[in-house]
N, CA, C and O atoms as a GROMACS GRO file, in nm:
protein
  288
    1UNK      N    1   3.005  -2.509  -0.848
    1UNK     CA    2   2.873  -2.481  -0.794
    1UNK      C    3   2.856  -2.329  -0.778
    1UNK      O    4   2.928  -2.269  -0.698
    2UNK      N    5   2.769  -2.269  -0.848
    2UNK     CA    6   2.746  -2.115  -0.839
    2UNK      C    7   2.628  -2.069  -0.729
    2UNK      O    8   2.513  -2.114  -0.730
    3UNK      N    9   2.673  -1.984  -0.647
    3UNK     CA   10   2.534  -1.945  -0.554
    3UNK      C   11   2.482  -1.840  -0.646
    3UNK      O   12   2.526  -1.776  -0.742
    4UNK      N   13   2.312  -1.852  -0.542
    4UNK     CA   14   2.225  -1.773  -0.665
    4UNK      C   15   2.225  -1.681  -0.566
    4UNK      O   16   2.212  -1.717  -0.449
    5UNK      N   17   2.238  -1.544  -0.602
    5UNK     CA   18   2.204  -1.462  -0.476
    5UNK      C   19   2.090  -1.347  -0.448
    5UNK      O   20   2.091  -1.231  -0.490
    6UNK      N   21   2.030  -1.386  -0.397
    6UNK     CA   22   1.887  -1.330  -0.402
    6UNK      C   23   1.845  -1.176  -0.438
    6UNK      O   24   1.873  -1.087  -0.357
    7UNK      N   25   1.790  -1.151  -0.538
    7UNK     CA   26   1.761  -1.031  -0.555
    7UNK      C   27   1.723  -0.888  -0.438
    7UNK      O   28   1.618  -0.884  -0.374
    8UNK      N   29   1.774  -0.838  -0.434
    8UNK     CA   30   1.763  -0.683  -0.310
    8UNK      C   31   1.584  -0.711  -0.314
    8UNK      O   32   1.552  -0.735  -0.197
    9UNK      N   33   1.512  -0.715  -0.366
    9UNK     CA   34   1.398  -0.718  -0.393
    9UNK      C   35   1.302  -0.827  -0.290
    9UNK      O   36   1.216  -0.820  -0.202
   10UNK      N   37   1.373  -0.919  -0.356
   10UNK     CA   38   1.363  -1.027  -0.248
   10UNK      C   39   1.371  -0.978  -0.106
   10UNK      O   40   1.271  -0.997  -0.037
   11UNK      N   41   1.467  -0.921  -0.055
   11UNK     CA   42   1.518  -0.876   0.111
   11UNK      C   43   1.355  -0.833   0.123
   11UNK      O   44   1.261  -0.885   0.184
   12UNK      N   45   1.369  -0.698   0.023
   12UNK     CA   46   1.256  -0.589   0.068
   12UNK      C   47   1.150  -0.642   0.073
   12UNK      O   48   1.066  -0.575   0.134
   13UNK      N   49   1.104  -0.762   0.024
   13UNK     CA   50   0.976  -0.829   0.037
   13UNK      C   51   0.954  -0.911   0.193
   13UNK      O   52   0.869  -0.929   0.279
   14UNK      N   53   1.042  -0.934   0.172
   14UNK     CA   54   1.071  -0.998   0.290
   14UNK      C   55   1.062  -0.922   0.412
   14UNK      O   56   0.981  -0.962   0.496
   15UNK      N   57   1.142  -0.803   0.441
   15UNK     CA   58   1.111  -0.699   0.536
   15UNK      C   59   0.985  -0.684   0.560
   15UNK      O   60   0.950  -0.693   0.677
   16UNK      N   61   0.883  -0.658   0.457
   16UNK     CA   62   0.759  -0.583   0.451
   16UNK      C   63   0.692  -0.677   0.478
   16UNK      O   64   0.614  -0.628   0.559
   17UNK      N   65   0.657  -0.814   0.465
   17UNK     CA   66   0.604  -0.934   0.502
   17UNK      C   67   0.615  -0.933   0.641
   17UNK      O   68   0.516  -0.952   0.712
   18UNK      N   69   0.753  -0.908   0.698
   18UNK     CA   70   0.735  -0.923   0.847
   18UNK      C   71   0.718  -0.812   0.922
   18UNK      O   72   0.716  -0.827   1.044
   19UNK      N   73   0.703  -0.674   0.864
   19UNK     CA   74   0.622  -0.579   0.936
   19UNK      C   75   0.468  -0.578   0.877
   19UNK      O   76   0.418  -0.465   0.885
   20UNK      N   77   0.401  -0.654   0.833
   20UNK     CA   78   0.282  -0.702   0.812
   20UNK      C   79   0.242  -0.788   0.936
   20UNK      O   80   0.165  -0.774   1.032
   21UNK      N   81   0.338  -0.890   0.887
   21UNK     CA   82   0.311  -0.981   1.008
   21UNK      C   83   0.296  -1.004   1.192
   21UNK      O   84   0.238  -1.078   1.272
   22UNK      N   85   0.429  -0.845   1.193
   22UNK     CA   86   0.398  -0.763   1.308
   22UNK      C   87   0.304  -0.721   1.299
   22UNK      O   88   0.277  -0.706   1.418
   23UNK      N   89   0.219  -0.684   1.243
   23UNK     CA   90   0.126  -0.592   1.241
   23UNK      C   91   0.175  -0.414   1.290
   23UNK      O   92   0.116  -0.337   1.368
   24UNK      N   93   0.304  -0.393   1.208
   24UNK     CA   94   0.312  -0.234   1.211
   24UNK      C   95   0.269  -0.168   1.081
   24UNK      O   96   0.287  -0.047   1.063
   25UNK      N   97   0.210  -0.249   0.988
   25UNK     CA   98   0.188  -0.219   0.885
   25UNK      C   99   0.035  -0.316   0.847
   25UNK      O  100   0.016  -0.427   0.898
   26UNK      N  101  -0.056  -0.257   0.757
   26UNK     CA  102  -0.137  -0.344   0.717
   26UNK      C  103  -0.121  -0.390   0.570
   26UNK      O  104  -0.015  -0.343   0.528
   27UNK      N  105  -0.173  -0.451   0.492
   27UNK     CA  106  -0.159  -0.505   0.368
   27UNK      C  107  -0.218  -0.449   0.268
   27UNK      O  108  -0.201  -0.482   0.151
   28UNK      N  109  -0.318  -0.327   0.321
   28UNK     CA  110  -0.399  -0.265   0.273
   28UNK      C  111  -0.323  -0.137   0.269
   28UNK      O  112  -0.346  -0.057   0.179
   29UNK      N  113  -0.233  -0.113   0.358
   29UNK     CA  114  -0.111   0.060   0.372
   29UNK      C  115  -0.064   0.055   0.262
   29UNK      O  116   0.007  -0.037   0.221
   30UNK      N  117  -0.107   0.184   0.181
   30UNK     CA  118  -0.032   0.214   0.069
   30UNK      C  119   0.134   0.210   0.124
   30UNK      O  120   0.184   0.231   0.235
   31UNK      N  121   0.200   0.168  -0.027
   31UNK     CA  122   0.312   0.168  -0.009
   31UNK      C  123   0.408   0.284   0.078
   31UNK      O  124   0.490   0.262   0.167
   32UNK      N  125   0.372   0.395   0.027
   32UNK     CA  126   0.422   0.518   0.105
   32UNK      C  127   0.471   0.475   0.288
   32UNK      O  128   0.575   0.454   0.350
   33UNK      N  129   0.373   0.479   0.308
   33UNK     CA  130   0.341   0.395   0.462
   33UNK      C  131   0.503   0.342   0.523
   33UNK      O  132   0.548   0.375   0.633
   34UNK      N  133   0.577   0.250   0.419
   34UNK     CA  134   0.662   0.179   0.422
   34UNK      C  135   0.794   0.299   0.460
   34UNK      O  136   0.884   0.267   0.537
   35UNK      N  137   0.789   0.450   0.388
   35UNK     CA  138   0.880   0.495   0.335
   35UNK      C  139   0.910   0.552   0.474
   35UNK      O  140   1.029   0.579   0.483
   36UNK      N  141   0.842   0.579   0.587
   36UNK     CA  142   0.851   0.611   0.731
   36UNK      C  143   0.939   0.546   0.782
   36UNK      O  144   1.033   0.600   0.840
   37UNK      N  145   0.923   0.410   0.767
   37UNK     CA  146   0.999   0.362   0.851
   37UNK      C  147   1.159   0.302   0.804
   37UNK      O  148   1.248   0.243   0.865
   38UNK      N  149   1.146   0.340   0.692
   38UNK     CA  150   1.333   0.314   0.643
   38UNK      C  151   1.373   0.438   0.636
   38UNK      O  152   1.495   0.426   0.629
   39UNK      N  153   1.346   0.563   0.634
   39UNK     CA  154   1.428   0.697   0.662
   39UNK      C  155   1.534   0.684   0.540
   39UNK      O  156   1.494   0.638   0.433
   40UNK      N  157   1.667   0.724   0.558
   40UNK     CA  158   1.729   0.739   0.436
   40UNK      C  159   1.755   0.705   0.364
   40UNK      O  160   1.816   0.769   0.278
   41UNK      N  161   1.714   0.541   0.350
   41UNK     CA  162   1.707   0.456   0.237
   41UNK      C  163   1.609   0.423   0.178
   41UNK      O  164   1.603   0.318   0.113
   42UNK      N  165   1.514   0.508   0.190
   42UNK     CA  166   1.397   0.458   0.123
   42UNK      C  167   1.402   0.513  -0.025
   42UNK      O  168   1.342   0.453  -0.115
   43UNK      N  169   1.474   0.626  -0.048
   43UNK     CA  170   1.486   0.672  -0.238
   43UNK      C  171   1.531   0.527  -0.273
   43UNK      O  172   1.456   0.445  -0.326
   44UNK      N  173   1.655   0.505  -0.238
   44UNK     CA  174   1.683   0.346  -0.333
   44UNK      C  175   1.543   0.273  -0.353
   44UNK      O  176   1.503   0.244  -0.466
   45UNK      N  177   1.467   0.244  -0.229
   45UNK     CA  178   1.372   0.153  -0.255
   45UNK      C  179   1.246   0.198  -0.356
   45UNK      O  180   1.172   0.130  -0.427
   46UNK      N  181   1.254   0.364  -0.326
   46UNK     CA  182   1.158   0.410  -0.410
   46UNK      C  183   1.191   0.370  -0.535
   46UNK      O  184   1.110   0.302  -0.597
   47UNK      N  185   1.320   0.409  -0.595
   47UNK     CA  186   1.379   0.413  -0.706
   47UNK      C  187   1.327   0.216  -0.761
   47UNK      O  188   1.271   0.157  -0.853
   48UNK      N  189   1.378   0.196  -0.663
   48UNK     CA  190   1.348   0.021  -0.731
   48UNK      C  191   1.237  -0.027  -0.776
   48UNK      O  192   1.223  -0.085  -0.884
   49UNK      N  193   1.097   0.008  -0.640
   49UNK     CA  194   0.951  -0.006  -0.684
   49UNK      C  195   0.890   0.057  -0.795
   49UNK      O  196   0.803   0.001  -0.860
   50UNK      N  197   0.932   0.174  -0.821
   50UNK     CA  198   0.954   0.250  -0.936
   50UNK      C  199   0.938   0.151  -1.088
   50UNK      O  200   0.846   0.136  -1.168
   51UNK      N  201   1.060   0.105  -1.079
   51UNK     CA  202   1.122   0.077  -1.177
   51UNK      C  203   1.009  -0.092  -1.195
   51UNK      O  204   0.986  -0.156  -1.297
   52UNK      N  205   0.972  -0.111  -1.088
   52UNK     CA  206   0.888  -0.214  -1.083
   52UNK      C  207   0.720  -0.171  -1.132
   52UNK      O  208   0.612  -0.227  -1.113
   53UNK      N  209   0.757  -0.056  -1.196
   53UNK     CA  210   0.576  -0.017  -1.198
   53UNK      C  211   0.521  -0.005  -1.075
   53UNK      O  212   0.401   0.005  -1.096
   54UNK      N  213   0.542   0.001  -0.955
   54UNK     CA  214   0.465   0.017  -0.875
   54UNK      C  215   0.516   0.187  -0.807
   54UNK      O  216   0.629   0.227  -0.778
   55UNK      N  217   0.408   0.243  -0.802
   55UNK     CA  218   0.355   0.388  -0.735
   55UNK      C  219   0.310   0.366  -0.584
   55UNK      O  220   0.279   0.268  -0.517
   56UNK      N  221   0.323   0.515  -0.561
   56UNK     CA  222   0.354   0.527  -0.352
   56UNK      C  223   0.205   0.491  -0.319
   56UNK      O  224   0.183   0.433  -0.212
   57UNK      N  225   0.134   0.512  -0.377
   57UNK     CA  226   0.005   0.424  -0.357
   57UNK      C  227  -0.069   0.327  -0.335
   57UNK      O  228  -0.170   0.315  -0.265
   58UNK      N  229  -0.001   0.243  -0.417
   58UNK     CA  230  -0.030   0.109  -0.443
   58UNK      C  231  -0.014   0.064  -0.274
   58UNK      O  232   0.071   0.110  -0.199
   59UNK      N  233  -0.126  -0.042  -0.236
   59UNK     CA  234  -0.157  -0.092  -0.165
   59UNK      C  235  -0.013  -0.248  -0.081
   59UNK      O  236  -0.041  -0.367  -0.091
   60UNK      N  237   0.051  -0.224  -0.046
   60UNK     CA  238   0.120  -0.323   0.037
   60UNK      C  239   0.102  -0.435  -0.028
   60UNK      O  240   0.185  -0.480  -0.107
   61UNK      N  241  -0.022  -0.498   0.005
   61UNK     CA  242  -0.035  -0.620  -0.080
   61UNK      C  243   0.023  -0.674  -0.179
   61UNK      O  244   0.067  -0.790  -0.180
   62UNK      N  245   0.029  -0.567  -0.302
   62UNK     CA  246   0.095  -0.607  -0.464
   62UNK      C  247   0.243  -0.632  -0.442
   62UNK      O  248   0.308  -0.695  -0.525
   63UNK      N  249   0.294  -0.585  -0.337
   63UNK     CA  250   0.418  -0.574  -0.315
   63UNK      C  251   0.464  -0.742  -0.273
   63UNK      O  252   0.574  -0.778  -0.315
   64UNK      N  253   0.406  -0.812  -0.217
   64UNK     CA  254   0.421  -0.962  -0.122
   64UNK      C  255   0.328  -1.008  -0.258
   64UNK      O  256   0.344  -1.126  -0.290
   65UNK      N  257   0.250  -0.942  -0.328
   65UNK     CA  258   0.180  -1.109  -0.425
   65UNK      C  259   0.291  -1.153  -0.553
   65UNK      O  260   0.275  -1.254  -0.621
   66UNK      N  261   0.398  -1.063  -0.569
   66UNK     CA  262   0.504  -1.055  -0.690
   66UNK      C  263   0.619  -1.238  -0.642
   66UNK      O  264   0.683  -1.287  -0.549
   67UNK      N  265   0.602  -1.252  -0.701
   67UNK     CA  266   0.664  -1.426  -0.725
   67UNK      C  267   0.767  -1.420  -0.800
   67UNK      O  268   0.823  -1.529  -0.810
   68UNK      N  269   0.812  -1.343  -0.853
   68UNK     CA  270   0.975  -1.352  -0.904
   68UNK      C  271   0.974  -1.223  -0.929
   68UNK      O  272   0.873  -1.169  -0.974
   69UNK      N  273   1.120  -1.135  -0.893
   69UNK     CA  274   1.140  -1.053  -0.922
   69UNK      C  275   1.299  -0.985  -1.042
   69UNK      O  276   1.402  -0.920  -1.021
   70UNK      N  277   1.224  -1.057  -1.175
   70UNK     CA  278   1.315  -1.063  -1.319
   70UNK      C  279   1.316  -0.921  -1.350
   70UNK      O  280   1.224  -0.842  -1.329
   71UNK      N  281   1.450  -0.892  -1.408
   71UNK     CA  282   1.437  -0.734  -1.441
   71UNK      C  283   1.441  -0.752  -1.610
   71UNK      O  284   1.492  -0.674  -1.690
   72UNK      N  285   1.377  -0.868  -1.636
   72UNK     CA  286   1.406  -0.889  -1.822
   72UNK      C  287   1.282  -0.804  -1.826
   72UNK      O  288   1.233  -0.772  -1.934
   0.00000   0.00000   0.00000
């Protein structure tokens, strides 16, 4: 039986969903927004969204509407 183990991507969606859901963030906060509150780890994450096509701009939202995150 092999575990599947969830993409880093996954986590980060997940994080950002529940500072939405706190409401420390809106859905409408450009991504940037996000980069405050992880401090020295946010290059990795930059680096990742990046690589996901998504820019410091882009609105929160696009980030939680992504349904699988395949690096094919």
């Amino acid at each position: 039986m092999t575990k599947q183990v969830a993409h880093p991507m996954v986590k980060f969606q997940r994080k950002v969903s529940s500072l939405v859901d706190s409401k420390i963030i809106k859905p409408t906060d450009s991504i940037s927004k996000i980069a405050l509150l992880y401090g020295e780890d946010w290059s990795y994450w930059k680096q990742e969204l990046a690589e996901f096509g998504f820019s410091m701009q882009d609105p929160v939202q696009e980030v939680l509407a992504v349904e699988a995150w395949d690096e094919d």
